[in-house]
C-alpha positions, -999 to 999 in steps of 0.1 A, spaced: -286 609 95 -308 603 62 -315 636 49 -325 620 17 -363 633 15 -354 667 31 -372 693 10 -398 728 13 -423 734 -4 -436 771 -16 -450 781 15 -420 773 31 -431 741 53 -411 717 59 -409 678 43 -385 649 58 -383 616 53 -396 599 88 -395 558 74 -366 562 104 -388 583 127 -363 590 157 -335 608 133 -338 643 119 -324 668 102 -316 700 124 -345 726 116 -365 751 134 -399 765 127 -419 785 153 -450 797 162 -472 772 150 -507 771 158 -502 736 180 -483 753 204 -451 741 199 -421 762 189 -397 731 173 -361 733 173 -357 696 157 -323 686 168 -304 648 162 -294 647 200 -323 631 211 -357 635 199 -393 630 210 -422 613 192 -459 610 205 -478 576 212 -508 592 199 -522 621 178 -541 647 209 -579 645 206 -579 683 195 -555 675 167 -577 651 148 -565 665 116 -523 659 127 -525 624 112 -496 602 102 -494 609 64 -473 591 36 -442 604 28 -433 638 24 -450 644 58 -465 678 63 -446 702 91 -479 703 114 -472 662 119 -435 672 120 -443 696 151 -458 675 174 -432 646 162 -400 662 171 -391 683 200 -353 696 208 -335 686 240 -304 707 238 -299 717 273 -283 750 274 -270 772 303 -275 813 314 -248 825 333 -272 852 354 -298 822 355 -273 798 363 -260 821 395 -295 827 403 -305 789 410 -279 766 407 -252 784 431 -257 753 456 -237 735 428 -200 753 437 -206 763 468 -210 724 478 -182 713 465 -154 717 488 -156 678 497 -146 670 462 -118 697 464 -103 680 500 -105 649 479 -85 663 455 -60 679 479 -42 706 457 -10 716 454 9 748 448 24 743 418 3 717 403 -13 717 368 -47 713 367 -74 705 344 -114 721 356 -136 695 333 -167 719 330 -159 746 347 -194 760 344 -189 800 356 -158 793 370 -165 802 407 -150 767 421 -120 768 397 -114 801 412 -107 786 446 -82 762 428 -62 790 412 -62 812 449 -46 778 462 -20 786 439 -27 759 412 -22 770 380 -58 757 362 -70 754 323 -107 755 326 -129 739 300 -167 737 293 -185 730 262 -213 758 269 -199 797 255 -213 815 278 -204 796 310 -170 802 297 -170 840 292 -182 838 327 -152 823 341 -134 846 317 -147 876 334 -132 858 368 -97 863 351 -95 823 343 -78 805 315 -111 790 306 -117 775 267 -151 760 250 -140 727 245 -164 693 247 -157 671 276 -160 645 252 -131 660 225 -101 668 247 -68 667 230 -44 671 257 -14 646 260 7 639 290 -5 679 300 -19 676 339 -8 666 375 -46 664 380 -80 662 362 -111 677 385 -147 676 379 -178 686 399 -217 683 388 -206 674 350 -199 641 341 -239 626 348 -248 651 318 -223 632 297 -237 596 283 -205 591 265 -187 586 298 -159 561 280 -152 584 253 -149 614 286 -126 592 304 -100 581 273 -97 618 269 -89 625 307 -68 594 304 -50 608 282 -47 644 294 -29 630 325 8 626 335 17 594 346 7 596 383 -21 619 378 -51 615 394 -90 620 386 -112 633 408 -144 639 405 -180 643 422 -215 637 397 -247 624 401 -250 588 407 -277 562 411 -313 574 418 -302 609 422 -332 633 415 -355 606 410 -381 618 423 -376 646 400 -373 630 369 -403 605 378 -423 635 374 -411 655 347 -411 622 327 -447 614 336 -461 648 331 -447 643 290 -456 608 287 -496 621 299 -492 644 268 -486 614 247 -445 615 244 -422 591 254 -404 614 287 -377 589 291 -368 598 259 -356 635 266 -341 625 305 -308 641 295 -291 625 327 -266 593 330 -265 585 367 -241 555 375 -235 532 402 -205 533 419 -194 496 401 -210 505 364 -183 539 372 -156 519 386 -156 493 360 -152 519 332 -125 541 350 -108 500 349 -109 502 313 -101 538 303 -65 523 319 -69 539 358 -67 522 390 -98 534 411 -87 547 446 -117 551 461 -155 554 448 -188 559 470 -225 569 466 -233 598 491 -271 608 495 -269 646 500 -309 661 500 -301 692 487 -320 724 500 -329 749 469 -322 787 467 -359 792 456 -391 776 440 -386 738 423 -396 759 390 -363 776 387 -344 747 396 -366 728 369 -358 759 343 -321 758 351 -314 720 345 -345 701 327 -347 724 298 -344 692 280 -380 679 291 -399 712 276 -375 729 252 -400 740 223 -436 740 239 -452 777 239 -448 794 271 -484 786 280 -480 751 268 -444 748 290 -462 771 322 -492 742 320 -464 713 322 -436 728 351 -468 735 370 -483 701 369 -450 691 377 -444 712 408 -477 701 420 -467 660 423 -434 672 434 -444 696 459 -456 667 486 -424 649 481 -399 677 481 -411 708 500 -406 707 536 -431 721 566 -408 756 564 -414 761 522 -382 750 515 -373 728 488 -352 701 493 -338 677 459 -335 647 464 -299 646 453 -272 617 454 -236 619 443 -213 598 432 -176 605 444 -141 591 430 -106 592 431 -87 575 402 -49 574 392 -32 572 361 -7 547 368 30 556 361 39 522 343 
């Protein structure tokens, strides 16, 4: 990143070069009059197509820029997770995965890795099998969570494993479509595994939550950002998946795209608050109220059924890999 022209001035605003406008230092102001509350982060970051009509005066200035054209330039998308939040809306996730766990057909005995374990209610059902399981997840409070469940649970990146030669099996549910860096993920599983261990695994795959996304990326691009820029999502195909399980080393056993509309335990708003924190991480609560509303409004024709229910429009994508033993 080019923190070259990072400075403040007396009052304490913020300066940054922006002749490369999509990287950033990582700063945070709040409460500014706009409406925004910025953490500026170097995931992945937003920038407007045009200065609002009521900002007249937030005009692209030379360089140093003021922090009032900083705001509206650069948003955060750090998705993060809440436990109680988490249990709240997004229990659907575990209790749904028993498929994924019949694919992986435990054993008694066997060594297992849990690739973001979240709260560690599925990896519980692992360790009752009698599988002796090292959970990891990169969010810290996910994994105190599954700490509380009595689970060998670590805050480790999917993306950073340093396990050799360690597992009879690597298992994964709802993670690996938040993960763009899938062939850096898989080298790491790759490598975790015993020769003759297997990867299983259940994500999102193509077109899951489209409708969804179409509308949370719409509502931001009608405020003048670019939405596609903050979909935090990777959603493969089963042959763009297959191909790069090929060339991580394993030999695919089976891979399939399964539609599953997915009822929700509540409103679309707490599902939208639980994963797509990325979309509207930094507007002002009345600003971010205005925008999950207008969202939940298009979405509500598409996704809520004659009984009230909501239903997302969920597809997975499910595999079985091997690490061969030559």
């Amino acid at each position: 990143m080019d923190h070259r022209h990072t400075s403040t001035n007396k009052s304490g605003a913020g300066y940054y070069d922006t002749r490369v406008p999509h990287i950033s230092p990582v700063l945070r102001y709040v409460g500014f009059e706009h409406g925004f509350n910025v953490c500026i982060s170097h995931a992945c970051v937003i920038q407007p197509r045009a200065i609002p009509a009521d900002a007249n005066q937030w005009k692209n200035q030379t360089i140093p820029i003021e922090l009032r054209t900083a705001i509206i330039e650069r948003m955060s998308t750090a998705q993060t997770w809440d436990p109680a939040t988490y249990a709240r809306n997004a229990r659907f996730v575990s209790d749904l995965g028993s498929p994924v766990v019949d694919l992986l057909a435990p054993k008694p005995g066997e060594r297992i890795l849990d690739l973001g374990c979240g709260d560690g209610v599925l990896t519980k059902k692992l360790v009752d099998l009698g599988c002796e399981v090292v959970a990891v997840d990169s969010s810290v409070p996910q994994v105190e969570a599954a700490r509380k469940l009595g689970l060998n649970a670590f805050a480790i990146s999917a993306e950073d494993l340093q396990y050799h030669d360690e597992f009879d099996a690597v298992f994964s549910n709802a993670v690996l479509h938040w993960i763009k860096r899938a062939d850096a993920v898989l080298g790491g599983v790759y490598r975790s595994l015993k020769p003759g261990g297997r990867f299983v695994a259940e994500c999102g795959g193509h077109g899951c939550v489209h409708k969804i996304r179409t509308a949370l990326v719409q509502a931001l691009d009608r405020r003048g950002f670019d939405g596609e820029a903050r979909v935090p999502w990777y959603f493969p195909t089963p042959g763009d998946y297959a191909t790069r399980l090929e060339l991580a080393g394993f030999r695919v056993d089976s891979i399939a795209l399964i539609p599953r509309p997915t009822p929700l335990p509540g409103d679309i708003i707490g599902y939208l608050e639980t994963f797509a924190l990325c979309f509207f991480q930094g507007f002002s609560d009345e600003t971010r109220s205005d925008y999950l509303q207008e969202v939940r409004a298009i979405l509500e024709p598409q996704l809520r059924d004659s009984d009230g229910t909501w239903v997302a429009d969920y597809v997975r994508l499910r595999f079985a890999a091997t690490k061969p033993r030559d």
